[in-house]
NUZAVO-214473 format. One record per atom (N, C-alpha, C, O): residue in three letters; z, y, x. Coordinates in pm, whole numbers, padded with zeros to 5 digits, always signed. Layout:
// NUZAVO-214473
ALAZYX ...
//
This chain:
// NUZAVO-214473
UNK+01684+02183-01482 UNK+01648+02049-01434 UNK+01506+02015-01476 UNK+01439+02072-01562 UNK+01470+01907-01395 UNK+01323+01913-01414 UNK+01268+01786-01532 UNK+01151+01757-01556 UNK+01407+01716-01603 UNK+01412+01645-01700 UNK+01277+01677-01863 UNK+01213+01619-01951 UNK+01296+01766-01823 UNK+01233+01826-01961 UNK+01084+01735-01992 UNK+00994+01750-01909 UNK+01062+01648-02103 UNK+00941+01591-02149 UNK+00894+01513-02039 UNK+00773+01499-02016 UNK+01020+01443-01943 UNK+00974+01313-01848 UNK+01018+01233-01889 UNK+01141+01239-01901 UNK+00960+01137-01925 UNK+01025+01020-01917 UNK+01115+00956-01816 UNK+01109+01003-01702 UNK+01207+00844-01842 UNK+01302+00813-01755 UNK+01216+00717-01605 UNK+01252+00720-01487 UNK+01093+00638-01666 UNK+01025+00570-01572 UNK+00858+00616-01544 UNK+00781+00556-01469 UNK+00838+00698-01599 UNK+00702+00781-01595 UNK+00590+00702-01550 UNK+00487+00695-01616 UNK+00612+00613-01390 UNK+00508+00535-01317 UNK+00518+00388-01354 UNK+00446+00298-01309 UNK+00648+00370-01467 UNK+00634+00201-01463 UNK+00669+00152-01338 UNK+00630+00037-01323 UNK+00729+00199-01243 UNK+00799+00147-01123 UNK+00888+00038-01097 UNK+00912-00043-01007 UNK+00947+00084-01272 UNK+01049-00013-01224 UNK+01015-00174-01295 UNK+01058-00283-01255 UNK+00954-00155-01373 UNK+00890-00360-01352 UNK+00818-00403-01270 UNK+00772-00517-01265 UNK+00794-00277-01167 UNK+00665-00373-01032 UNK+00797-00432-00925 UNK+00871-00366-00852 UNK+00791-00595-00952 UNK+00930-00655-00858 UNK+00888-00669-00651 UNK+00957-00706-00557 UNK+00767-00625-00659 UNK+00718-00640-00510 UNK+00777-00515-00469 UNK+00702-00420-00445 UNK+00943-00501-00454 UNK+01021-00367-00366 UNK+00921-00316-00257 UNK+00861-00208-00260 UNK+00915-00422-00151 UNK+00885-00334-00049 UNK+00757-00304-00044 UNK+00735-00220+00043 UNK+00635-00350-00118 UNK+00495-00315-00111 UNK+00509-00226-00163 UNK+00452-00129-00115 UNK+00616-00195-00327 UNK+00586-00012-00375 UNK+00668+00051-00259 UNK+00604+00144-00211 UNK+00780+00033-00200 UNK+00849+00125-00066 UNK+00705+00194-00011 UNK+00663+00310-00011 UNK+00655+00072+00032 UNK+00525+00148+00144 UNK+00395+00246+00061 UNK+00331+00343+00101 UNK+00391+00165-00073 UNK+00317+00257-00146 UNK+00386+00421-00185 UNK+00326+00527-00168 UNK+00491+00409-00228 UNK+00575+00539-00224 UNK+00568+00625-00098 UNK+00533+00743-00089 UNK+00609+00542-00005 UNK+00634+00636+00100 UNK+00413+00716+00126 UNK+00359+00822+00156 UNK+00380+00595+00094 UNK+00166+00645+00113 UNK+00203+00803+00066 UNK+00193+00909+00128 UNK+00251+00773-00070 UNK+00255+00903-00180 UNK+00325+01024-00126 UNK+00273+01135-00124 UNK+00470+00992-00073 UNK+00554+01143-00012 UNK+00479+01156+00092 UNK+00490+01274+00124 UNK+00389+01089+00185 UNK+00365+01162+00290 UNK+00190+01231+00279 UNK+00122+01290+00362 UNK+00161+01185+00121 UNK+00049+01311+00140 UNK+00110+01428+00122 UNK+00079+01529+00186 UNK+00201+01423+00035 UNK+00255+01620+00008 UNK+00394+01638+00064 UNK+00428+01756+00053 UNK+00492+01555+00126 UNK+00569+01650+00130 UNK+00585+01673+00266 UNK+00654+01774+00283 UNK+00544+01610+00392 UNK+00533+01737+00518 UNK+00482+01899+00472 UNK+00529+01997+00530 UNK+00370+01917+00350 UNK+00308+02051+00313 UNK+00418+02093+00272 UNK+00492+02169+00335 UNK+00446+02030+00126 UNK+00603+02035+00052 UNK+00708+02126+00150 UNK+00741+02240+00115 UNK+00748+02074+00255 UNK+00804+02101+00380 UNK+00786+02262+00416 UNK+00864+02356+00404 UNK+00628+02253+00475 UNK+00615+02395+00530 UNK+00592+02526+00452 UNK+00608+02644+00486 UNK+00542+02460+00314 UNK+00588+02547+00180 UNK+00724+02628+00161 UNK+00747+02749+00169 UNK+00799+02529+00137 UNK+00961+02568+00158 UNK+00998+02675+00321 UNK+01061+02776+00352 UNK+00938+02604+00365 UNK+00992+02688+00522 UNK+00952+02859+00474 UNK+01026+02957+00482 UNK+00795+02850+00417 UNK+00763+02968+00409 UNK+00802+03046+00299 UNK+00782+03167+00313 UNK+00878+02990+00141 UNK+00865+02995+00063 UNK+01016+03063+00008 UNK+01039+03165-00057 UNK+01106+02959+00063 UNK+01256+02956+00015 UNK+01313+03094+00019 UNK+01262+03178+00094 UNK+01412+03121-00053 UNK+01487+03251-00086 UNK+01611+03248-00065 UNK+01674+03164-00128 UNK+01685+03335+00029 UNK+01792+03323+00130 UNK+01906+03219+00073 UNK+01987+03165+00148 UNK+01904+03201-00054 UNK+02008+03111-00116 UNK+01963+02918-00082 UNK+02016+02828-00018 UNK+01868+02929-00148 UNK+01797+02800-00099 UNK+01771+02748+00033 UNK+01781+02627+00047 UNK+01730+02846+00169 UNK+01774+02814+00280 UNK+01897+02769+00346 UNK+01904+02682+00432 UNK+02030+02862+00279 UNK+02178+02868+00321 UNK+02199+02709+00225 UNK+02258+02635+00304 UNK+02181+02648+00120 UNK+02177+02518+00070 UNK+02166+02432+00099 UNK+02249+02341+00105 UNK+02009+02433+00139 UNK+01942+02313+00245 UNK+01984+02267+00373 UNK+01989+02155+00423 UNK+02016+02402+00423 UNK+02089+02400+00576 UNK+02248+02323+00628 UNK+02297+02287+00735 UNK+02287+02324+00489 UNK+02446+02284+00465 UNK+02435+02127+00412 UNK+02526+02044+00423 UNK+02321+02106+00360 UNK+02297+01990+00289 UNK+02308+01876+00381 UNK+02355+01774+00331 UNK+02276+01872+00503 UNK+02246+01761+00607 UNK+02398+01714+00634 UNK+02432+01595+00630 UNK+02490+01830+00662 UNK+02616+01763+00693 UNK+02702+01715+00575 UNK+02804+01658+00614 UNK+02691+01721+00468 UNK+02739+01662+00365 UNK+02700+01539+00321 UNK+02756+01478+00229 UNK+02584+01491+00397 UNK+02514+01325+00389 UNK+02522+01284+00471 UNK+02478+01170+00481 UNK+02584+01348+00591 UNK+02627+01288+00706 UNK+02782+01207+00657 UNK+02820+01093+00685 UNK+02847+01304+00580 UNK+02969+01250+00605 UNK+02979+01167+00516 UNK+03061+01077+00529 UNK+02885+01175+00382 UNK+02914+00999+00312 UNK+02844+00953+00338 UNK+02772+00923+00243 UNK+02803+00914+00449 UNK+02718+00805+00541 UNK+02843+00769+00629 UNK+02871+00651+00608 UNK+02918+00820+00709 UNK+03036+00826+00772 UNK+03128+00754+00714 UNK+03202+00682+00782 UNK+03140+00761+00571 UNK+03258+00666+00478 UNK+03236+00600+00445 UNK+03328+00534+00398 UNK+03099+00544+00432 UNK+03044+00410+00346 UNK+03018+00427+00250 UNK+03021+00339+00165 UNK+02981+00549+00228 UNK+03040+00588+00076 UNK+02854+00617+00004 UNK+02772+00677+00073 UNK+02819+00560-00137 UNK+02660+00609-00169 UNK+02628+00763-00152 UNK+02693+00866-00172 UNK+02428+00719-00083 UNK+02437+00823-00046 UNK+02343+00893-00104 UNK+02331+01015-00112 UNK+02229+00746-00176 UNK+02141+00776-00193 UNK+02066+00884-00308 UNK+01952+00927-00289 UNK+02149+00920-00434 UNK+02103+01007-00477 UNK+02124+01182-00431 UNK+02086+01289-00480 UNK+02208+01142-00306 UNK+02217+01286-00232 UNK+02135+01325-00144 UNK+02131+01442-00105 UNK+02042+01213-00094 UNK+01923+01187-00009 UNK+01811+01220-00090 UNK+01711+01262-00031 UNK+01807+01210-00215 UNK+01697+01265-00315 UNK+01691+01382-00341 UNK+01601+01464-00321 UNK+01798+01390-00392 UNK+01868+01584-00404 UNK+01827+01636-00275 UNK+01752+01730-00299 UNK+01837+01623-00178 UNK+01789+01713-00041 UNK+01607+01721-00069 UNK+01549+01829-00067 UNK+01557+01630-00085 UNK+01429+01632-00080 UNK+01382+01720-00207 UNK+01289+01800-00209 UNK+01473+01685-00314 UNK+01412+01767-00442 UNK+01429+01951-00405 UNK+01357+02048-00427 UNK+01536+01937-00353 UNK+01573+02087-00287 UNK+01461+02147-00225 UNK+01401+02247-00262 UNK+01433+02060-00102 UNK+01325+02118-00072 UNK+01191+02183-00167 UNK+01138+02294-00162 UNK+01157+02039-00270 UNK+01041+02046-00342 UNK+01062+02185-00467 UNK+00961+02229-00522 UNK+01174+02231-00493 UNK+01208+02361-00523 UNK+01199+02477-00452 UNK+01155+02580-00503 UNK+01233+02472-00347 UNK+01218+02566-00255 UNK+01075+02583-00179 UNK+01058+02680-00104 UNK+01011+02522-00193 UNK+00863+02557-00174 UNK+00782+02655-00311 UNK+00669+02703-00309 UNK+00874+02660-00410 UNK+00773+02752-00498 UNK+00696+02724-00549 UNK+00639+02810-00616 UNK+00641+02569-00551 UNK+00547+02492-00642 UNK+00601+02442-00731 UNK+00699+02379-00689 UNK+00584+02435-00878 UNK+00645+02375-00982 UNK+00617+02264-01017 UNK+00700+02191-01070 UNK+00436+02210-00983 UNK+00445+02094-00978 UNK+00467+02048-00875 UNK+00433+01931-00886 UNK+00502+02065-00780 UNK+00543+01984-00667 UNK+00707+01926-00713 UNK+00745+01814-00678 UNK+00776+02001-00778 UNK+00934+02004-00834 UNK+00938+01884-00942 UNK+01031+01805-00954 UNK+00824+01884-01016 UNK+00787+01745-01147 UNK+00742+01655-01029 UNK+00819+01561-01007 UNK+00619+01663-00939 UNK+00647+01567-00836 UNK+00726+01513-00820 UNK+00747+01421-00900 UNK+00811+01532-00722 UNK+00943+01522-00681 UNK+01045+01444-00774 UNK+01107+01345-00734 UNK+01057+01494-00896 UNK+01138+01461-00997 UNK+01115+01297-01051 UNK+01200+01209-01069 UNK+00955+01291-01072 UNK+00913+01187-01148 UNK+00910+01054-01008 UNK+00932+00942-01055 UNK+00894+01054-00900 UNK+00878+00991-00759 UNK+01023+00933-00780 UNK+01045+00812-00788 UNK+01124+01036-00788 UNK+01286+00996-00719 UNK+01328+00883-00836 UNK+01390+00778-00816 UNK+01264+00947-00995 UNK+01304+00904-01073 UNK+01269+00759-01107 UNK+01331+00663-01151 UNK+01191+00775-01083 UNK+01068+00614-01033 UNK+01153+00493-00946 UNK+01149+00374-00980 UNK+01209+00529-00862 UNK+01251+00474-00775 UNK+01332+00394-00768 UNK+01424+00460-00718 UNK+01366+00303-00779 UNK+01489+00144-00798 UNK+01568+00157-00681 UNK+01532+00153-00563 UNK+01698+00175-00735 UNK+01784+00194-00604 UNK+01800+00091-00446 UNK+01851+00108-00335 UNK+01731-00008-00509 UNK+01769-00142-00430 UNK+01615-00104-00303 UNK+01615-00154-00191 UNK+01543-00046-00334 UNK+01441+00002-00250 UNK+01489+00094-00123 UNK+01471+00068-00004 UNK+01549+00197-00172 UNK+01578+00265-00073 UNK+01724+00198+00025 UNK+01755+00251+00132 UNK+01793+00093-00023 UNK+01928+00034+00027 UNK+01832-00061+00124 UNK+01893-00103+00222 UNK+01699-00101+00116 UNK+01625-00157+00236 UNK+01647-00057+00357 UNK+01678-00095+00470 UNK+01634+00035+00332 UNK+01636+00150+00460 UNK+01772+00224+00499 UNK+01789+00333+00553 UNK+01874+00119+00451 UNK+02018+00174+00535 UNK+02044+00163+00646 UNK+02135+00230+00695 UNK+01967+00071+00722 UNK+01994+00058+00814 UNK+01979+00188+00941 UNK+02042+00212+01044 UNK+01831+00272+00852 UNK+01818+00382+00952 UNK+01850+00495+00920 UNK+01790+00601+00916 UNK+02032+00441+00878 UNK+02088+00595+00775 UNK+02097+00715+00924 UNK+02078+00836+00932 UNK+02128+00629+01004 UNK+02190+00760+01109 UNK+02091+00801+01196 UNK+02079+00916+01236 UNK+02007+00692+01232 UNK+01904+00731+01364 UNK+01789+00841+01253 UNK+01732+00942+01293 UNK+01785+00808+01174 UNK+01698+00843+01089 UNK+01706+00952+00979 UNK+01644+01055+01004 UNK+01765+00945+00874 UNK+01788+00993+00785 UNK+01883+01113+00862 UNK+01829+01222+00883 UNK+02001+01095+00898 UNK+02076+01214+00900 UNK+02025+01308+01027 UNK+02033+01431+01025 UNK+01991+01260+01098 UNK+01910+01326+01255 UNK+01784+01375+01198 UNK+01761+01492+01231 UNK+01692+01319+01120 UNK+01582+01421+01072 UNK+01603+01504+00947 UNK+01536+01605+00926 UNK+01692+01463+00870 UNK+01748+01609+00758 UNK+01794+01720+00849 UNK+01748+01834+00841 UNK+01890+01682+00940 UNK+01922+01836+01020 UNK+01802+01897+01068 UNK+01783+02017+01047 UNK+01723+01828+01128 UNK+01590+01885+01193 UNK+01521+01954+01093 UNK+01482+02069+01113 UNK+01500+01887+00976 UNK+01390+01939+00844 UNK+01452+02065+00830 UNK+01396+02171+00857 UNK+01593+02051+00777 UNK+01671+02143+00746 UNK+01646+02276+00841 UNK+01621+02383+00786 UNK+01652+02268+00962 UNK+01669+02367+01064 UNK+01566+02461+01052 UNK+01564+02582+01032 UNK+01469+02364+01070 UNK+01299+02470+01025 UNK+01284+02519+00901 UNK+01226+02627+00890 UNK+01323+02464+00807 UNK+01280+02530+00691 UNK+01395+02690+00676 UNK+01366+02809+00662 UNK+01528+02620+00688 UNK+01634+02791+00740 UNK+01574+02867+00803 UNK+01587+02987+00780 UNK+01466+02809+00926 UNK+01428+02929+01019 UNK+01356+02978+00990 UNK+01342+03086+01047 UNK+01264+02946+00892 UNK+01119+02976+00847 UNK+01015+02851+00910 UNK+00914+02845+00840 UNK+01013+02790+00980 UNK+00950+02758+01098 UNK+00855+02617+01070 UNK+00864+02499+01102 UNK+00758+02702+00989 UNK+00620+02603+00931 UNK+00589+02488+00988 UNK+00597+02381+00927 UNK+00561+02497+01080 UNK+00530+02358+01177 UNK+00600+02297+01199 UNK+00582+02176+01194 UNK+00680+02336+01223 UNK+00869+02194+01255 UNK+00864+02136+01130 UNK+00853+02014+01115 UNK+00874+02252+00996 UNK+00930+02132+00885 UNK+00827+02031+00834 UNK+00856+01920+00788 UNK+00696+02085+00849 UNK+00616+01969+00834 UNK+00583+01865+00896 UNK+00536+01763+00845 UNK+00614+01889+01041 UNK+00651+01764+01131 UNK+00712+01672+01155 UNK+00677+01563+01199 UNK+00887+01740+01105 UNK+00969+01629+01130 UNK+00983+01533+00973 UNK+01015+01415+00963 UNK+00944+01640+00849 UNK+00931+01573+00772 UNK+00785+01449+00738 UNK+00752+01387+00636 UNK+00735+01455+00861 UNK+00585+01373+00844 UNK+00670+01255+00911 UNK+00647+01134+00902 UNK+00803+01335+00998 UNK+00784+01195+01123 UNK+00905+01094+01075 UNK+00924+00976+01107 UNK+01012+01217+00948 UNK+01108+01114+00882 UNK+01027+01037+00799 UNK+01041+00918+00829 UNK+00938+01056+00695 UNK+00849+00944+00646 UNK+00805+00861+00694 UNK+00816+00742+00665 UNK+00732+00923+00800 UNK+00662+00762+00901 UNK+00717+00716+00918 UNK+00689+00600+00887 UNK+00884+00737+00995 UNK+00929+00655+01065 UNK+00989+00530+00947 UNK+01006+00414+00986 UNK+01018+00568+00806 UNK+01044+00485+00732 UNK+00946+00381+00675 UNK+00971+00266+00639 UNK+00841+00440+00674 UNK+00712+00382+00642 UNK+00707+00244+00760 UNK+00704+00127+00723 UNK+00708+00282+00888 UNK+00682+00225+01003 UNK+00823+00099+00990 UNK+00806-00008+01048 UNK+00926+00118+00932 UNK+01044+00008+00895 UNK+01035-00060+00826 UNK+01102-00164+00825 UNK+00936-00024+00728 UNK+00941-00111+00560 UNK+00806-00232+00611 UNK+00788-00351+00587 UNK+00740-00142+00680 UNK+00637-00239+00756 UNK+00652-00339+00794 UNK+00606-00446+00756 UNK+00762-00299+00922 UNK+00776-00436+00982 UNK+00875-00520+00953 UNK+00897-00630+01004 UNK+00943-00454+00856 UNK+01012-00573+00753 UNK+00954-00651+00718 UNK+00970-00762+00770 UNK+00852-00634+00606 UNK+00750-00693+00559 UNK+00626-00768+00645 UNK+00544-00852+00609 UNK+00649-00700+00777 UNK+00596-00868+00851 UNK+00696-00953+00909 UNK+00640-01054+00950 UNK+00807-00957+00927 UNK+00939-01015+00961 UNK+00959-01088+00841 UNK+01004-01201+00857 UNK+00935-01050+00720 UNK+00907-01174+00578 UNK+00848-01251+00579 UNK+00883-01363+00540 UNK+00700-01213+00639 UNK+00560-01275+00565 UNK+00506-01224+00498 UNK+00397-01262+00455 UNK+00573-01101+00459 UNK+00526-01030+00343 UNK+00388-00974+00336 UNK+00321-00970+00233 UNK+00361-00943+00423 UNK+00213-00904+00470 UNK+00093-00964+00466 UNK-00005-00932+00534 UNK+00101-01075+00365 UNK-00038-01188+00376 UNK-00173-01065+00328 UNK-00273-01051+00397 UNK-00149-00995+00211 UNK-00258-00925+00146 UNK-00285-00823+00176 UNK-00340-00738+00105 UNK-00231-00809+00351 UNK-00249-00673+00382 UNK-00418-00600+00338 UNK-00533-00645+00342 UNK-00344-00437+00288 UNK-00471-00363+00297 UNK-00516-00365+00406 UNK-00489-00415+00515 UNK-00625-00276+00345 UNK-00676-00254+00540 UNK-00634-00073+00529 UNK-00653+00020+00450 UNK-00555-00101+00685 UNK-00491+00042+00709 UNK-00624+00148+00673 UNK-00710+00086+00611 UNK-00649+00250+00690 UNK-00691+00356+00667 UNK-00696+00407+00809 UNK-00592+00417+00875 UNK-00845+00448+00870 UNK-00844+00467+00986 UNK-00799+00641+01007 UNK-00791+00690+01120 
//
């Protein structure tokens, strides 16, 4: 485990109470590395870690199906990946991000458990089993965005948005 000499809150995450401005700041963060993260793994993984990942999607399908929590199994898929790419810091990445993370953040984004979450894990999943570099960094660019692109317009459906940055052209 990737516990070793981390602390439990590493980024101080969890006293920043503005949820959805760190959501969107988090999500800024997974989507510089882990579409790469992604095609790493595609190229990287070792027949065990593919046959894992690949199996992983329908097992968060089905406690999504029961109502049942899903979310530290939704982390575990991603950390999987960030193992299976062969980068070690990408794996403390990974570790210290999930660990960071206040559960009540990601329960903002239940709503796009199915269109979203379980329809682009199979996809991620598929490419990285196949080898297939470009898919996994794609669909994993386009499951981020598309969450990124939710937390957004939540946060103008609040008001939340008075101090907007300025996007990044």
């Amino acid at each position: 485990s990737h516990k070793k000499g981390i602390p439990d809150d590493p980024l101080g995450l969890t006293f920043i109470y503005d949820d959805q401005r760190l959501a969107l700041d988090m999500l800024e963060v997974r989507l510089m590395f882990e579409p790469h993260t992604a095609e790493l793994a595609a190229a990287n993984a070792t027949t065990q870690q593919r046959k894992e990942i690949a199996e992983h999607p329908r097992y968060l399908a089905e406690l999504i199906q029961k109502g049942l929590p899903y979310v530290d199994e939704d982390c575990r898929f991603h950390r999987m990946i960030a193992e299976a790419s062969g980068n070690k810091v990408i794996g403390q990445l990974m570790y210290i991000l999930h660990s960071s993370v206040s559960k009540n953040i990601e329960i903002t984004l239940d709503t796009l458990r199915e269109k979203n979450t379980v329809f682009y894990h199979h996809k991620i999943a598929r490419a990285i089993a196949e080898g297939n570099v470009i898919s996994a960094h794609w669909f994993m660019a386009t499951h981020l965005n598309l969450l990124r692109e939710f937390v957004l317009d939540k946060m103008e459906a609040d008001g939340a948005v008075t101090n907007k940055r300025q996007e990044p052209l």
